[in-house]
N, C-alpha and C positions, 0 to 999 in steps of 0.2 A: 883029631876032630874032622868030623866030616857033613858038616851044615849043607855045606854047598854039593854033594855031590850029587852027577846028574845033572847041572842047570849049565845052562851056556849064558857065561856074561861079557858083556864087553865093556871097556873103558877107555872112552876117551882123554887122550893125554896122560897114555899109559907107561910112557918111555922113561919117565924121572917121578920123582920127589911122593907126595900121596898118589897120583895113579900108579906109580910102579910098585906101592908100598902096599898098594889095595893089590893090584893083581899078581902079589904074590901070595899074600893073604886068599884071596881067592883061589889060585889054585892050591896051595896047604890045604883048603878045606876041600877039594875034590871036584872044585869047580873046571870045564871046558872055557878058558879066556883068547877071548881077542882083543889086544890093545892095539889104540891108532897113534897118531900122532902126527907133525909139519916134516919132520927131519927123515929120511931115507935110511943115513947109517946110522942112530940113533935109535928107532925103531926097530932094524934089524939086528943090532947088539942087545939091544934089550930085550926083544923077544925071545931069541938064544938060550941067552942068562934064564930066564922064565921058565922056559917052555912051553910058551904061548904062541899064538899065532897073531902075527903082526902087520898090519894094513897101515900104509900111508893114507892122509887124510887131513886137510883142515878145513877146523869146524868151523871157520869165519866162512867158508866157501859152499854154499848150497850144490853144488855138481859133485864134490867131493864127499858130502853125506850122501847125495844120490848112490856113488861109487861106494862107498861103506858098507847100506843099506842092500845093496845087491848083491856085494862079495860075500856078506854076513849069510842072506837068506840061500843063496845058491850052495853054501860052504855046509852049511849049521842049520839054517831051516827058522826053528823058531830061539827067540831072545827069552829067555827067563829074567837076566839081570840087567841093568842099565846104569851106567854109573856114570854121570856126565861129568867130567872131572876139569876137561882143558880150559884153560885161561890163560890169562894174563894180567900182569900188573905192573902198570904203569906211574909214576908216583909224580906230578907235578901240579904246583901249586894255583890257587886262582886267578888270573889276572894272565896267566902263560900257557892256559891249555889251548894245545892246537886240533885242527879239526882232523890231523892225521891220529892223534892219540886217542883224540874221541872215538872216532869210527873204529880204530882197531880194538879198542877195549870193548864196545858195546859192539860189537860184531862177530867176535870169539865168547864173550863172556855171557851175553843174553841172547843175541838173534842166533848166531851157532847152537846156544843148548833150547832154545826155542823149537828150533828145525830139526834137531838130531831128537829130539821127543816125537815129533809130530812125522817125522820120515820114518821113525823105528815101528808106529804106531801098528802096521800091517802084519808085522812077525813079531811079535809080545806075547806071548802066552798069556792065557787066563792066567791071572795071581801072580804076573809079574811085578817086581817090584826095581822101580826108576829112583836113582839119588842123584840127586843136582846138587855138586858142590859149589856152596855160599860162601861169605864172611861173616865174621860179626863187625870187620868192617860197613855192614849194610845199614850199624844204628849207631856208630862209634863218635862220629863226628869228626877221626880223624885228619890231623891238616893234611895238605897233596896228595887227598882222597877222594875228591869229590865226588871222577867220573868212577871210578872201579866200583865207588861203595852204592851208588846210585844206579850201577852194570848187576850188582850183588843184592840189592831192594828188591830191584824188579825182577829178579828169578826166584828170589822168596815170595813176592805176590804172585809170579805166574806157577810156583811149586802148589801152590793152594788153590788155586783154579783147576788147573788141571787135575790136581787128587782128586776135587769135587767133580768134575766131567767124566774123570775115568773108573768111579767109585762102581759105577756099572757092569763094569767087567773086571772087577775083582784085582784093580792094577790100582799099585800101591806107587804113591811119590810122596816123596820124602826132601829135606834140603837139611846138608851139614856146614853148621857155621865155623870155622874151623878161628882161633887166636892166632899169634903169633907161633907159627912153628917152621924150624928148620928146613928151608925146601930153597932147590936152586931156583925158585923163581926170583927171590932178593937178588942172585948175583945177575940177574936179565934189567934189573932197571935202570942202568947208565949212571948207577951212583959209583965213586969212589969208595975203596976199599974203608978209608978212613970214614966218610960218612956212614956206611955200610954198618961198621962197630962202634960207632958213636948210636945210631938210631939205633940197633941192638941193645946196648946196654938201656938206653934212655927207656926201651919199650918194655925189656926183662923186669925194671924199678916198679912198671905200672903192675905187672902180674903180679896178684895175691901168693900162686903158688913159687913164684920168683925163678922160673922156670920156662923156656920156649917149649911146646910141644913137640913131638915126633911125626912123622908120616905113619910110623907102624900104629901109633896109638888113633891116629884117625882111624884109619885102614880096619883096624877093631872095631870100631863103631859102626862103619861104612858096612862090615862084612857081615854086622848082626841085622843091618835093616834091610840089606839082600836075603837074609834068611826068613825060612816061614816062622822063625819062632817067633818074628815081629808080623805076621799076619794082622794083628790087629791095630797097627799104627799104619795112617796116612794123614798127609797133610801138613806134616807136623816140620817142626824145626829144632836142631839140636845144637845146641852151644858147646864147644869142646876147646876152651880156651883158657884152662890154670883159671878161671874165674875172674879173667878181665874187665869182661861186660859188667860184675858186679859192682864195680866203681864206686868203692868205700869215699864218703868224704874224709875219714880218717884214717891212714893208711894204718895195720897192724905194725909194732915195732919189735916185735918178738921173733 
C-alpha cells in the first residue's frame, strides 16, 4: 500500500502509543515522517525503530513549535500531512483540580494544537490534510474528566472553524475521537496499578464491542484521512471507540 507516498507528514507525540502507531503506518504507506515529542531518549529510540526523523519539541511550548516549524521547513520544505497527536491526561475529580493540572492539560491538549495549526500554516501545501486527535471523552460526561474532556470539546469546536477558514485553500481538518484504547498514557496518571485494572475492566463492561481499541486501528483511520482518497471530508468528526458513545439504556446480554 502506498496512499501516502510522496507526502511529508509529521506527528506530534510520535514517540508512543497512537502517534508511534500512526507514524509507522505512515511510513508503510510511503510517507517521509517527522515525529516530535518532550523526551530526548525516547524520541531518538523511537525514531530509529521508525525510520523516521525525529525532533524534540513541546507542544505546551510556543518557542518549541517555532523550533519544529523551522527545522520542518529548512529540512523538508513543505507539510502535506499534520497529525496533531500529543496530549495528556490527567484524571482528577471535581472539588480537587489544581490549577497546575489545569493549565498542563489545556496547554498541551488545546493551546499546543491550537498553535502547532496556526505555526504550521506557512508550509501546508495546497490539499493538505491536518487531524487533531480528540476523545469522545469531549461528550462522555465522564467522572475525573472534567478538564481533559472540556481540553477535547474545544479542539472539536476549534477542528470546525478552522476546516471552515481553511476550506479556501483546499486544506482538509479533521478530529478523531478515539474510546478507550490501549496506550501508555493510562500508565502517566498517578493511578495505582490496582486502580489502573479495576477502571479497565469497569470501562471494557461499558464497551458494546467489550473490547479496548488498539493504536494500530486508530493509526488506520488516521492514515486514511491523510490520504487524498478522503479529499472530500473536512470538518468532520470520527468516533472510533467499540461503540461506547452509543450508550444502550439496555446493555446487550448476548
Amino acid at each position: 500500500m502506498s496512499n501516502l507516498a510522496g507526502k511529508i507528514a509529521v506527528v506530534t507525540g510520535g514517540n508512543s502509543g497512537i502517534g508511534y502507531a500512526t507514524a509507522e503506518e505512515f511510513v508503510a504507506q510511503g510517507a517521509t515522517v517527522i515525529i516530535t515529542g518532550r523526551n530526548k531518549d525516547r524520541i531518538k529510540e523511537a525514531s530509529e525503530k521508525l525510520g523516521t526523523t525525529g525532533i524534540v519539541a513541546d507542544q505546551s511550548k510556543l518557542s518549541d513549535i517555532d523550533y519544529l516549524v523551522e527545522t520542518v521547513k529548512n529540512q523538508f520544505g513543505k507539510v502535506d500531512v499534520l497529525f496533531i497527536n500529543a496530549g495528556i491526561f490527567l484524571p482528577t475529580p471535581l472539588g480537587h483540580i489544581s490549577e497546575e493540572a489545569y493549565t498542563s492539560m489545556m496547554d498541551i491538549n488545546f493551546k499546543g494544537a491550537v498553535f502547532t495549526l496556526q505555526k504550521f500554516l506557512p508550509i501546508l501545501n495546497k490539499n493538505a490534510s491536518v487531524i487533531n486527535l480528540s476523545s469522545v471523552n469531549a461528550y462522555t460526561g465522564m467522572p475525573s474528566t472534567a478538564i481533559y474532556a472540556a481540553s477535547k470539546a474545544a479542539l472539536n469546536s476549534f477542528t470546525r472553524t478552522a476546516a471552515s477558514e481553511l476550506a479556501p485553500q483546499k486544506i482538509r481538518v479533521n478530529a478523531v475521537n478515539p474510546g478507550p484504547v490501549s496506550t501508555p498514557i493510562f500508565g502517566k496518571t498517578g493511578m495505582s496499578e490496582e486502580d489502573l485494572n479495576g477502571f479497565a475492566g469497569a470501562m471494557q463492561q461499558r464497551i458494546p464491542l467489550k473490547q479496548f481499541g488498539s493504536p494500530e486501528a486508530i493509526a488506520k483511520l488516521v492514515s486514511f484521512l491523510a490520504s487524498d482518497d478522503a479529499w472530500f471530508i473536512t470538518g468532520a468528526e470520527y468516533n472510533i471507540d467499540g461503540g461506547i458513545n452509543v450508550n444502550p439504556i439496555l446493555a446487550n446480554q448476548n
